[in-house]
N, C-alpha and C positions, 0 to 999 in steps of 0.2 A: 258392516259385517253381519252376516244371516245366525238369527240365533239357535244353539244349540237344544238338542230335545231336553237335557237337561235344565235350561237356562228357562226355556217355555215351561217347565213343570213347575217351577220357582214362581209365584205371582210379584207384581212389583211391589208391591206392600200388600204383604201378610195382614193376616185379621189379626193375630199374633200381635204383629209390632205395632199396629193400627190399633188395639186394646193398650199394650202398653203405653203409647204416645199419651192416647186421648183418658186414660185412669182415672184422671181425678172429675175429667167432665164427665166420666158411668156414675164415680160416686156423689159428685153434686148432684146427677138427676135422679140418684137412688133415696138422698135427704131428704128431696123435695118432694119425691112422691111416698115416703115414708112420711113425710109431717102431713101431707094431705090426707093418704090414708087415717092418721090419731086425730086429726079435727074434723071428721067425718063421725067418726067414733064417742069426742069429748070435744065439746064445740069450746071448752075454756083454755086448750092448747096453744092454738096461736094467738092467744091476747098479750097484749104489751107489755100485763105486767110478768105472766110466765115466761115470756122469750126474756126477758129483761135478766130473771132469774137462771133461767137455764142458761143463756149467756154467763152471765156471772158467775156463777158454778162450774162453767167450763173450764174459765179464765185461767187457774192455775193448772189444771193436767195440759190447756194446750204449752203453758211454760216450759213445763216439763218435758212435754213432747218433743219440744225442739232439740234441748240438750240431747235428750235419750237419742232423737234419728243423729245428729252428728256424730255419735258415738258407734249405733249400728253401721255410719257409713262405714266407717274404720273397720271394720269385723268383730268392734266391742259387745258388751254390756255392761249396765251398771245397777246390780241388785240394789246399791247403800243407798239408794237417792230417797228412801222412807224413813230410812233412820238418820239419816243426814238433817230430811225436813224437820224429824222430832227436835236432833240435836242442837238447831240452831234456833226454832224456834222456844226452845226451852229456855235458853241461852238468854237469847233476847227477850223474851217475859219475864225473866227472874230479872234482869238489869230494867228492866221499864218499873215493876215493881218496885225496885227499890230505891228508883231516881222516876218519882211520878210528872219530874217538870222534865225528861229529856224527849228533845227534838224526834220526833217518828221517825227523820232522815238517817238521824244516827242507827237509831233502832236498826233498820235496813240496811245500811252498811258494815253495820255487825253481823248480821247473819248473814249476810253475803260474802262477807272476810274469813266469818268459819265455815262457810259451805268450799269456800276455796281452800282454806288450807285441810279439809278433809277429801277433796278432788286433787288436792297435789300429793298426799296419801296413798291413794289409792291407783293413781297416776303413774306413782312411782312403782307400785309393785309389780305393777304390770306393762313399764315402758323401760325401765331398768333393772328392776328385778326377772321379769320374764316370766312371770307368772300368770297365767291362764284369766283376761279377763273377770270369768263366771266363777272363778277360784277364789281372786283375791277380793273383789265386790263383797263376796258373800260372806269371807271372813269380815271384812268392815261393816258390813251390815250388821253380825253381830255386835262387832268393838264398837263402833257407833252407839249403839241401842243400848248396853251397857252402862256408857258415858251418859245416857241421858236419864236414866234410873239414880244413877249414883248421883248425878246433880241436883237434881229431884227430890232424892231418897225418896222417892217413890208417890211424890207429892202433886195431887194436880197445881196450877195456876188458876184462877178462875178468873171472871170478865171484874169482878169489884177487886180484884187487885191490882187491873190495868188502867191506865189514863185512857181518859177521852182521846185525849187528840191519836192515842195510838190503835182504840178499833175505830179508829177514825180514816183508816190507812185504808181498810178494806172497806165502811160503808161511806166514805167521802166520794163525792163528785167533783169532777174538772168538766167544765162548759155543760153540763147536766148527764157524762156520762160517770159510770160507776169507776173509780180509781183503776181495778181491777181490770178494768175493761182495757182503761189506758194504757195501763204498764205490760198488757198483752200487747196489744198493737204497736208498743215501741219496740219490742226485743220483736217480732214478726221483721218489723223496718229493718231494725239492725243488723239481725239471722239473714236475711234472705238481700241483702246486700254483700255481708262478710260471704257467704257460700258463692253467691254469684258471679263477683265483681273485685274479689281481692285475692292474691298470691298461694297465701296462704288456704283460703276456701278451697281452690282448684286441689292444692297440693293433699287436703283430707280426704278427697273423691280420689284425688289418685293412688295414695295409701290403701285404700278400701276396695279399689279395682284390681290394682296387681301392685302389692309388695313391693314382690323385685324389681318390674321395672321402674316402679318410685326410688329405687334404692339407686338401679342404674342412673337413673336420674337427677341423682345427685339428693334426692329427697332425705330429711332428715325424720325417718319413722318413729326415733324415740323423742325426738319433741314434738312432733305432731301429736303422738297417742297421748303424752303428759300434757298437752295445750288442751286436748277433747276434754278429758276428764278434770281438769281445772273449772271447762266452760259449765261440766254437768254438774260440778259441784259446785258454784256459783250459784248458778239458777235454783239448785236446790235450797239453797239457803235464802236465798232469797224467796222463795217458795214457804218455806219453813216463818219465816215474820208474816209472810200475808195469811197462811195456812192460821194462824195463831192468830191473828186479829180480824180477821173474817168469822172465827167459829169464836173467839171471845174466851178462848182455853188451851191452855201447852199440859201438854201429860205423856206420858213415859211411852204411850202404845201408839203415839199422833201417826197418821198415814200409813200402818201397818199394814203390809203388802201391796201399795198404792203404787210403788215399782210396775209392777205387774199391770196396769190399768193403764198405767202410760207407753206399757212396751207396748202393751194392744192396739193405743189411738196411733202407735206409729206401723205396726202392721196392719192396721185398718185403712192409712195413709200410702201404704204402697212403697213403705222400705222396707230394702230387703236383710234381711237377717244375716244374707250371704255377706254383706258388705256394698260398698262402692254405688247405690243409686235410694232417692229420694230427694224429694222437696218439703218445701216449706209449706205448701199450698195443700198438699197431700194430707200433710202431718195434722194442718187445720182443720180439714176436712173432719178426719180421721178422728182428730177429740172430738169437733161437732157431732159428729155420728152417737157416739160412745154417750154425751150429754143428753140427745134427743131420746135416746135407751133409756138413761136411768130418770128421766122426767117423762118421759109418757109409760112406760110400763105400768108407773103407778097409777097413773091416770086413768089407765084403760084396766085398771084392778086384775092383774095380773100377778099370780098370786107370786109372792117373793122365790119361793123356789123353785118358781119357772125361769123369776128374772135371770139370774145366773146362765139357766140353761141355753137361754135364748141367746143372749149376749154371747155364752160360747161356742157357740150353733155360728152365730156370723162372726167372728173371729177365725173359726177355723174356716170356714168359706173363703175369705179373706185369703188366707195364708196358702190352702190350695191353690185359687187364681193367680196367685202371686208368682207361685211355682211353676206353675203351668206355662205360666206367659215368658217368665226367663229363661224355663229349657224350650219353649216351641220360636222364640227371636233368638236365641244362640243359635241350634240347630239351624235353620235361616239362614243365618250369616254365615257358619260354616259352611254351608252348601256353596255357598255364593260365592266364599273362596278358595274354594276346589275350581269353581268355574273356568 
């Protein structure tokens, strides 16, 4: 069949969808040519021992990142995951403190038990209750942050009130890599199998695409949106014990605004705000970016309240392209089913 003038103005892949395919290979070559550019600049950038650091300093916002893009797929957000981290890590320092012989595991399993029953919380108000995401996050975010002053009374923890074995969590090695390092690259494994590869994964992307036809589909949207925010509060709590024995300190103000830093590595990653698209790789990316900022800005003495500027100079870059590229591949495809 001879194609129509319409059909010939349509290219067969757009630059459009041809940027969005290929995203995350723009933003790995933009890393790579952003780290050469700061060891060009400060030849102590790429040494073993800063990548080593900057790596491990990543570790917990890519954590985070995962939870937060599962939540973005869905057309969520979740403000509380800073107050969350306070809360559990508080939590669990006050109990290490006061039982110096218990097991780190336990430790972790605490804060990952209150990070869940604050994500089935917040879960609920927004998958049962029906209330706005960015509404009810943000009242938790308060109630959370409360809850961790009044536990507190207002009190830090310091590192000689914690066991060994428990900042032991965060500078302990497995096979000579940094703990931290591991227990990213297992929830990576986990994340991007469960999204990939199981029922449920597809059914969170389908929620985040279209509703309704999830809904026609038999989809169960109020468990799905109460299962997201269980996972982001999980993660968060578990975030909140590493956050805590990585810095050797629980205090009332831990990760305040730190939300915000993770929603950036997932808009930095290439999820969209609208719902319904992102990966795992993306979101990886997206922290790494974010880390290589806040470890070479300083290195290349630039002065702090550049830093800021700079970082939201590419954040909002980010977020334009992002835009750009979902309305010029819709548009696309509409045309193409007019055809």
């Amino acid at each position: 069949m001879p194609e129509t003038t319409l059909e010939k103005s349509i290219p067969t892949t757009s630059w459009l969808a041809a940027v969005a395919k290929f995203r995350e290979l723009g933003l790995l070559v933009f890393i790579v040519l952003l780290s050469i550019m700061v060891q060009l600049r400060n030849k102590s950038f790429l040494t073993v021992e800063n990548l080593n650091d900057m790596v491990t300093n990543t570790a917990i916002l890519s954590i985070l990142a995962v939870g937060m893009m599962i939540v973005l797929i869905t057309r969520g957000i979740d403000l509380s995951i800073g107050a969350v981290i306070a809360l559990s890590g508080m939590i669990a320092a006050k109990t290490v403190s006061a039982n110096p012989g218990l097991n780190p595991v336990v430790a972790i399993l605490l804060g990952i038990a209150i990070g869940i029953a604050c994500g089935i919380v917040t879960g609920v108000l927004i998958a049962n209750v029906g209330l706005l995401p960015i509404i009810a996050s943000l009242a938790m975010m308060n109630i959370f942050r409360g809850l961790t002053f009044t536990i507190s009374n207002g009190k830090w923890i310091s590192s000689y009130q914690m066991s060994e074995s428990f900042v032991g969590i965060a500078t302990g090695k497995l096979l000579g890599i940094n703990n931290l390092i591991v227990i990213a690259i297992v929830i990576y494994a986990i994340f991007y199998y469960f999204l990939n590869h199981t029922r449920t994964g597809r059914q969170i992307y389908a929620v985040g695409s279209n509703p309704d036809s999830a809904k026609v589909s038999g989809i169960s949207q109020t468990k799905i949106l109460l299962f997201v925010y269980i996972i982001m509060g999980g993660l968060s709590g578990l975030s909140g014990v590493l956050w805590v024995s990585k810095f050797a300190s629980a205090q009332g103000d831990t990760a305040s605004g730190y939300e915000l830093t993770v929603i950036a590595a997932c808009i930095l990653g290439g999820v969209s705000i609208a719902g319904g698209s992102g990966k795992i790789s993306g979101v990886i990316l997206g922290a790494v970016l974010l880390g290589i900022l806040n470890n070479a800005l300083p290195l290349l003495n630039v002065s702090p309240f550049w830093q800021s500027g700079i970082q939201g100079a590419i954040i909002l870059i980010a977020v334009i392209t992002n835009v750009l590229v979902k309305r010029g591949v819709e548009r696309n495809n509409l045309l193409r089913r007019k055809i």
